[in-house]
C-alpha positions as CSV (number, residue, x, y, z in Angstrom):
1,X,-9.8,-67.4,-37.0
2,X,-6.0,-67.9,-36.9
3,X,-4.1,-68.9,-34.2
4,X,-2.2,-66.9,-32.1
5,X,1.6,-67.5,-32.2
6,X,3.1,-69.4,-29.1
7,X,5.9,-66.6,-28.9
8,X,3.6,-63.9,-29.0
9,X,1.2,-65.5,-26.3
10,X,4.1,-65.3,-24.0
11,X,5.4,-62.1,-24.7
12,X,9.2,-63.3,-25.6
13,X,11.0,-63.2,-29.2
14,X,12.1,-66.3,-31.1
15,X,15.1,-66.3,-29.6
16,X,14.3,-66.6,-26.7
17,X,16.1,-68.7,-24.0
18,X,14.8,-71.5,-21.6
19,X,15.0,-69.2,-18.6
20,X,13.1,-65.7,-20.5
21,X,10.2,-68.3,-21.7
22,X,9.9,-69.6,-17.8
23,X,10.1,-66.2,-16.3
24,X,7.4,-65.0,-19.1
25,X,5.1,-67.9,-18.3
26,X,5.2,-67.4,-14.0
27,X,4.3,-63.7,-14.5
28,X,1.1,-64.4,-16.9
29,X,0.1,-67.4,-15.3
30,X,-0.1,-65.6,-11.9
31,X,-2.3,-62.7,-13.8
32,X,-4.3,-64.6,-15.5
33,X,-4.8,-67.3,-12.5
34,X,-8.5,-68.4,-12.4
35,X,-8.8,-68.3,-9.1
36,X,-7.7,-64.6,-9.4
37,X,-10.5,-64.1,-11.4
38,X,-13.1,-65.6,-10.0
39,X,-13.7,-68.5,-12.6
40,X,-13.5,-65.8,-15.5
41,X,-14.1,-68.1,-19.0
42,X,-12.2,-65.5,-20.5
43,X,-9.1,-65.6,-18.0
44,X,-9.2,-69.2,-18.0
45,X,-9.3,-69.9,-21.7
46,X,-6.3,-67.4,-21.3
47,X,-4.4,-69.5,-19.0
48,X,-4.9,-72.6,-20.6
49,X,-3.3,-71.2,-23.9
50,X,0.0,-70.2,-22.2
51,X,0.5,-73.4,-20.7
52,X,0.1,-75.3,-24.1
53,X,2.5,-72.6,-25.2
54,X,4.7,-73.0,-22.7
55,X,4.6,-76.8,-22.4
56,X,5.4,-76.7,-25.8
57,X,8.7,-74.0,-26.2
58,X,10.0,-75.9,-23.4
59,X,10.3,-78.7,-24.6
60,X,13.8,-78.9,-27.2
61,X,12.4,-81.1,-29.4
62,X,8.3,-80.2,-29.3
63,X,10.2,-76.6,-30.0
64,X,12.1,-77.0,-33.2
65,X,9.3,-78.7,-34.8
66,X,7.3,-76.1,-33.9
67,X,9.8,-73.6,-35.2
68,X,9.5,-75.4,-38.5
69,X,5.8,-76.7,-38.6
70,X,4.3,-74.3,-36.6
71,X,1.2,-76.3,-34.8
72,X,0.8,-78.3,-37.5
73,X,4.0,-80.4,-36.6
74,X,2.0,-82.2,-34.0
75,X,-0.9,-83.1,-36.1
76,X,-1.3,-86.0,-38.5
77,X,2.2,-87.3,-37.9
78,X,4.8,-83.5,-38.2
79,X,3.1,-82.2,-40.7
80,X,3.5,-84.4,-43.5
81,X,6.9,-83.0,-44.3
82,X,9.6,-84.1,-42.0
83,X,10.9,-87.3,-42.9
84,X,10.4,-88.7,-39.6
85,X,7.0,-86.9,-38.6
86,X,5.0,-88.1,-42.0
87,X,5.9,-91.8,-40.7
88,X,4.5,-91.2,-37.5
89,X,8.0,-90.6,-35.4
90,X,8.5,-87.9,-32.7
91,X,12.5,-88.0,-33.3
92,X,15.5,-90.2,-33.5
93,X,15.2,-91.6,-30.3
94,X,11.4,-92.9,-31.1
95,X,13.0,-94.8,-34.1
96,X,15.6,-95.8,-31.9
97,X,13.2,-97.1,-29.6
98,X,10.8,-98.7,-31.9
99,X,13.5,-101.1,-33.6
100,X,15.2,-101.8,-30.4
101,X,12.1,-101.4,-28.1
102,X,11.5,-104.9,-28.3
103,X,14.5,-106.3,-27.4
104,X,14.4,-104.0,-24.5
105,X,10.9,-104.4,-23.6
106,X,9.0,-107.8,-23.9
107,X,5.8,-106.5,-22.9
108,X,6.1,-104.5,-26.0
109,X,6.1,-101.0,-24.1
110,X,7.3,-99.7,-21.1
111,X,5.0,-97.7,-18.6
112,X,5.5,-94.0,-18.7
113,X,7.0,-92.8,-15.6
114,X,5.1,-89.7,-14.1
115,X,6.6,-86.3,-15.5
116,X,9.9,-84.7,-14.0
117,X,9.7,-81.5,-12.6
118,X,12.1,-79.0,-14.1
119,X,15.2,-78.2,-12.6
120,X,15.8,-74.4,-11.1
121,X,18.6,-71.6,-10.6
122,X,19.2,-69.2,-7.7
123,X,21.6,-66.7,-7.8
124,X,23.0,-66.3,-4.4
125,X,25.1,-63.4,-3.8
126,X,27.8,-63.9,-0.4
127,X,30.2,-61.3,1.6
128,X,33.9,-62.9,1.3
129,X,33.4,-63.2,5.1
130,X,30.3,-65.6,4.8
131,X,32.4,-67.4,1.7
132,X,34.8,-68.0,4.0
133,X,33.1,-69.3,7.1
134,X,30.1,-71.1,5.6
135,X,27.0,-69.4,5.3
136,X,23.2,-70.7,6.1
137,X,21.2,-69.1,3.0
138,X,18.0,-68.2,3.0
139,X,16.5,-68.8,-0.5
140,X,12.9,-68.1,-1.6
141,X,11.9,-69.7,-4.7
142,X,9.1,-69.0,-7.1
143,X,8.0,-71.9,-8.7
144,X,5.6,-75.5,-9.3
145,X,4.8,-76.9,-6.3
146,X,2.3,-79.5,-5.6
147,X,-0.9,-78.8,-5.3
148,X,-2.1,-78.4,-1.8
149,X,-5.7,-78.5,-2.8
150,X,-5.4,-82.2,-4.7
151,X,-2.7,-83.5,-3.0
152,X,-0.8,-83.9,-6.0
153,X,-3.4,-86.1,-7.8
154,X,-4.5,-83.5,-10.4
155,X,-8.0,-84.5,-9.5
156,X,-10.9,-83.8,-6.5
157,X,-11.6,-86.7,-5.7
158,X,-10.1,-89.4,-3.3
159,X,-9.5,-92.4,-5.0
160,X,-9.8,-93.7,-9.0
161,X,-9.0,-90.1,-10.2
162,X,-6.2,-90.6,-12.1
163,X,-7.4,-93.7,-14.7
164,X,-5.7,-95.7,-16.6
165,X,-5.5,-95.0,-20.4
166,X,-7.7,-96.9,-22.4
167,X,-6.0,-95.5,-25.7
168,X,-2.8,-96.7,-24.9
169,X,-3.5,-99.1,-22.1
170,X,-1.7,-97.3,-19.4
171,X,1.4,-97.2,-21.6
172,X,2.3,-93.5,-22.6
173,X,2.8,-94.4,-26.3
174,X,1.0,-96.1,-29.0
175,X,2.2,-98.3,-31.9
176,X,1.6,-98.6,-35.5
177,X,2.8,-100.5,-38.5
178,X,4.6,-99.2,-41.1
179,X,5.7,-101.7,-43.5
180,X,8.6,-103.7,-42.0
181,X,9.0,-101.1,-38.7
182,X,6.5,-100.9,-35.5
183,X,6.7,-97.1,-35.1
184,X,5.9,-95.9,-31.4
185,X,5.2,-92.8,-30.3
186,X,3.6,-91.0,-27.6
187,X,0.3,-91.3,-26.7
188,X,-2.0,-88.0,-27.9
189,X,-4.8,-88.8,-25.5
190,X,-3.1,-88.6,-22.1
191,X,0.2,-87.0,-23.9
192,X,2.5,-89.5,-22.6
193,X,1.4,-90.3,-19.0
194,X,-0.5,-93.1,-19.3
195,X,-3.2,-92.0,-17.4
196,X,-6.8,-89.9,-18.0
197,X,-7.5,-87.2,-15.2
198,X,-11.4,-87.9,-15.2
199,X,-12.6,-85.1,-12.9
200,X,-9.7,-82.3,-12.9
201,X,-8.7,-80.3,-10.1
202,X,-10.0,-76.2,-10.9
203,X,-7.1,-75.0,-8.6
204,X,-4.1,-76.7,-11.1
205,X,-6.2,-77.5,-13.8
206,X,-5.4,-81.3,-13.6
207,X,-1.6,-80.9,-13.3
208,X,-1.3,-81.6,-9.6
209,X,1.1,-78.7,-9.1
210,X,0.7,-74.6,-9.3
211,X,2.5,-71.8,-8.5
212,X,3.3,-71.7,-5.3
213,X,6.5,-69.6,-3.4
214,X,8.7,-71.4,-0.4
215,X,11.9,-70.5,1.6
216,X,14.3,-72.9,1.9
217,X,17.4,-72.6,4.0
218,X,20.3,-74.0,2.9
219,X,24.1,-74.8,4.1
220,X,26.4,-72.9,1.5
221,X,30.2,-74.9,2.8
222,X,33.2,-72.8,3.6
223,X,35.7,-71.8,0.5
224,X,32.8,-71.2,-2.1
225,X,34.4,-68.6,-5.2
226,X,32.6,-67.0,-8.0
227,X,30.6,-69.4,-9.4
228,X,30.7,-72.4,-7.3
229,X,27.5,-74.4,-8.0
230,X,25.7,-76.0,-5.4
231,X,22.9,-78.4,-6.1
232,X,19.5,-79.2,-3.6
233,X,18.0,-82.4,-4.6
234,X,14.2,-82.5,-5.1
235,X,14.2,-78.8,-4.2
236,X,13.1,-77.8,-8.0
237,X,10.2,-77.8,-9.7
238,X,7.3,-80.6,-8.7
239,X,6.5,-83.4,-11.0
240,X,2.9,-83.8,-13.1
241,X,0.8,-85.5,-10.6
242,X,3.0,-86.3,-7.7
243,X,5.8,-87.2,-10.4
244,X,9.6,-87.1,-9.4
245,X,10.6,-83.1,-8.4
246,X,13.6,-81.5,-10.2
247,X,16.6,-80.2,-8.6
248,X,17.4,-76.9,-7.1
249,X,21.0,-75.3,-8.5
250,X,22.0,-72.3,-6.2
251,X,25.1,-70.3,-8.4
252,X,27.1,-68.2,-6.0
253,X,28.3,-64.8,-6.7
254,X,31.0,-62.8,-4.5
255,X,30.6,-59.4,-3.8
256,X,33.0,-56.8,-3.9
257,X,35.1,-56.2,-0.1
258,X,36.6,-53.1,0.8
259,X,40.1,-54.7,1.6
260,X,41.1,-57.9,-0.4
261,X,41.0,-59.2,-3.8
262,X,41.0,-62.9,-3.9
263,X,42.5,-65.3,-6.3
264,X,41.7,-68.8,-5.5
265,X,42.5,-69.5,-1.9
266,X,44.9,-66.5,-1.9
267,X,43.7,-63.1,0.0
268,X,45.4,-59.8,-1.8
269,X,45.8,-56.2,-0.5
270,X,47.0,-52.8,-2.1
271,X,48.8,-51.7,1.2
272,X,49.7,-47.8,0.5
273,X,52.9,-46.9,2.7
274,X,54.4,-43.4,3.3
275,X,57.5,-42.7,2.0
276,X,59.6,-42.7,5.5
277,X,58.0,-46.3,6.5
278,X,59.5,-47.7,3.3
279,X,62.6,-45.9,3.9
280,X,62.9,-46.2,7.8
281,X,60.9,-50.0,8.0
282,X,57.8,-50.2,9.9
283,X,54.9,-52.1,10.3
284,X,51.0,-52.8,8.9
285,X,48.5,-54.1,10.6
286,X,45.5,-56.0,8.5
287,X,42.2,-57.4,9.5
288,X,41.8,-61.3,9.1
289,X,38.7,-62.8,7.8
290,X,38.4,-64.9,10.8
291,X,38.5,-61.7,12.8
292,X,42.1,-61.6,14.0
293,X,44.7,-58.4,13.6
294,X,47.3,-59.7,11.4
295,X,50.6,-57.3,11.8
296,X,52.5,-57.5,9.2
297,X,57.0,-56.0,9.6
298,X,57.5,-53.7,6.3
299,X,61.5,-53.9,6.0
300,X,63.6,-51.0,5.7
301,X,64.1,-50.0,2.1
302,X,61.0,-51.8,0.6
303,X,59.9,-51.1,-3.3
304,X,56.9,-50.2,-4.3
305,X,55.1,-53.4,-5.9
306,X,56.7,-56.1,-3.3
307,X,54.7,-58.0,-1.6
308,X,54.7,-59.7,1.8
309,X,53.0,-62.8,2.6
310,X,51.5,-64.5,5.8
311,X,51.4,-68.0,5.4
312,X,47.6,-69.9,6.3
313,X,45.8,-66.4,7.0
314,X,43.9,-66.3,2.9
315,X,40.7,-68.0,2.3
316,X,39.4,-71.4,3.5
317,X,39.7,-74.3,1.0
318,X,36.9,-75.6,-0.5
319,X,35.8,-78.9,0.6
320,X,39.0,-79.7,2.3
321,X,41.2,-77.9,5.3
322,X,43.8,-75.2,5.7
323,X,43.7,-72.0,4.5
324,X,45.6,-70.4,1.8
325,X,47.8,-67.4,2.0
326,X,47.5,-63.3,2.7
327,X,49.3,-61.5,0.1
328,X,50.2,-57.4,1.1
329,X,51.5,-55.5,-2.0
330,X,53.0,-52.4,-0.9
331,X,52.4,-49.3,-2.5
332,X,54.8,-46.5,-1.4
333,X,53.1,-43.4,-1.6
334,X,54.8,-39.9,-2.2
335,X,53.6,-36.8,-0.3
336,X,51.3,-34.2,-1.9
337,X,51.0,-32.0,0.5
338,X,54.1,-31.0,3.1
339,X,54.6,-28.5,5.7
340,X,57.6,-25.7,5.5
341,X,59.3,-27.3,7.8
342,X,59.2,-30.9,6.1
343,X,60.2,-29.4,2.7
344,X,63.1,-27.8,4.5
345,X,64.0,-31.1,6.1
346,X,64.1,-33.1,2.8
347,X,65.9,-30.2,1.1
348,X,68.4,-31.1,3.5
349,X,68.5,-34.6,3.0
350,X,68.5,-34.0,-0.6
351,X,71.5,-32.1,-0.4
352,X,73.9,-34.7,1.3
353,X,72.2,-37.6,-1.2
354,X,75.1,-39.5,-3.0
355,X,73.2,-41.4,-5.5
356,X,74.4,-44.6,-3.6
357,X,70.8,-44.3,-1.3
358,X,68.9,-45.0,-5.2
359,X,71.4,-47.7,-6.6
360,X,68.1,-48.7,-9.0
361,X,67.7,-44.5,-10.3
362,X,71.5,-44.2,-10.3
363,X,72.4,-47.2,-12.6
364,X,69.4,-46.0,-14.9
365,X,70.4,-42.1,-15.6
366,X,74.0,-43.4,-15.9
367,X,72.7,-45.7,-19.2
368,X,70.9,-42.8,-19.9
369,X,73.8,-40.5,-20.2
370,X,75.8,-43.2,-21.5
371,X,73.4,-42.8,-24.8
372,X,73.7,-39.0,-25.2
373,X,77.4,-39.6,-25.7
């Protein structure tokens, strides 16, 4: 019977990133769950299959030999083909360690440390108000926790679950000779941890972690921008068997506001004037983030495309203090639709009009007329 293909027991293509194969393997291992299923062989051979296939495609290395080798890179040494898997090496770094291990190591082998949980992402999407302020998020987050039913020790019972492995005496990895070099690699009875889970917990299958979903609230500081990152230690995946949990990495994303743009610490806004008020002067009155008014004088005989600036009333500064500054770029808009009366009244003015009200239009139809001879 041939073996199903890792990709295809996840659902993803070869291509596949890190974070598709992790999404791919939550959803199935939540349907196929046995204790959704109330012990179901079926569901639970099932399960077991996509976490060898996911333990597997996460893994860079374990990956591209299995891209290469298929399964068979992890039996009888790679394969028999790659250079380094026919003498019995998992990579560079094992024939790194095995000619300097012992230099490093006088026992001859360092004790495997209990697995690292993986590391997660959150997307966390803020108002420009809460960016600027400081913002207490609450996150929920889908992923390995330890398992409440073991306690962590990937077995039922109390004490002496977890024993020591007799293969590789506790180890992780095993050594062989091969001619002059002492090749070490990682142990294939207890896969590297150095221990034997004699009597398995059913609700993680001996893993001491499952799925499991938590809210966490956490302090997002004032002056975050578009893709700040903001790391929660020991917030990420848990370890194998009470091993060291990964980190959580919350990305932040700004959402669009109906008033400012923002560049850096610097708050920006298409003011639209009439006409007149850029003619006659005026005034424009703006909302501050903070949640003052901030009136703004418009000076008589302003262009469209200037800008006025209020010192200290843009965005907080990340990580330090101040504020930056709030940018107005006026827009002068001209009428579309008038009254009789108005159109008479600008008639009027257009009449007495010099050319010296328009010094910028005047000098530019003179150049103008200038080229027509």
């Amino acid at each position: 019977m041939a073996e199903q293909d890792y990709y295809e027991l996840l659902g993803v293509t070869r291509g596949a990133d890190l974070h598709m194969i992790k999404s791919a393997y939550r959803t199935l291992a939540k349907e196929c769950h046995p204790d959704r299923h109330n012990g179901c062989t079926q569901q639970e051979a099932k399960f077991k299959a996509i976490s060898e296939a996911y333990d597997c495609l996460r893994d860079p290395q374990k990956r591209a030999a299995y891209d290469r080798f298929g399964k068979a890179a992890f039996q009888n040494g790679g394969g028999g083909q790659d250079p380094f898997g026919s003498a019995g090496f998992d990579g560079f770094s094992d024939i790194f360690s095995s000619i300097f291990g012992d230099f490093m190591d006088r026992s001859g082998g360092a004790r495997a440390n209990p697995a690292r949980g993986a590391d997660l992402r959150y997307d966390l999407e803020l108002t420009l108000e809460e960016a600027f302020a400081g913002h207490q998020a609450t996150v929920t987050v889908d992923a390995l926790a330890t398992c409440e039913n073991c306690e962590g020790r990937g077995c039922t019972a109390s004490a002496d679950c977890a024993r020591k492995c007799s293969t590789c005496a506790g180890m992780g990895k095993v050594r062989a000779q091969q001619g002059f070099f002492v090749v070490e690699r990682g142990c294939p009875t207890c896969r590297g941890s150095g221990e034997v889970v004699a009597d398995p917990c059913r609700a993680c299958e001996g893993e001491g972690r499952r799925l499991n979903k938590r809210k966490l609230t956490v302090k997002v500081p004032s002056g975050v921008d578009e893709g700040t990152r903001i790391r929660v230690s020991g917030e990420g995946e848990a370890g194998v068997r009470n091993g060291p949990s990964g980190d959580l990495y919350i990305f932040v994303h700004m959402k669009r506001h109906a008033v400012y743009a923002r560049e850096g610490t610097t708050l920006i806004a298409d003011c639209p004037v009439t006409f007149t008020t850029a003619a006659l002067g005026g005034s424009i009155a703006l909302p501050g983030l903070d949640g003052k008014r901030i009136e703004l004088k418009v000076p008589a005989g302003v262009q469209s495309g200037e800008q006025l600036r209020q010192r200290g009333a843009g965005m907080s500064v990340l990580n330090g203090r101040g504020r930056g500054d709030l940018v107005a770029r006026i827009l002068v808009e001209t009428p579309t639709k008038m009254s009789s009366k108005q159109k008479k009244l600008l008639a009027e003015f257009q009449a007495t009009e010099t050319g010296d009200e328009c010094p910028a239009s005047k000098g530019f139809f003179s150049r103008v007329k200038e080229m027509f001879g």
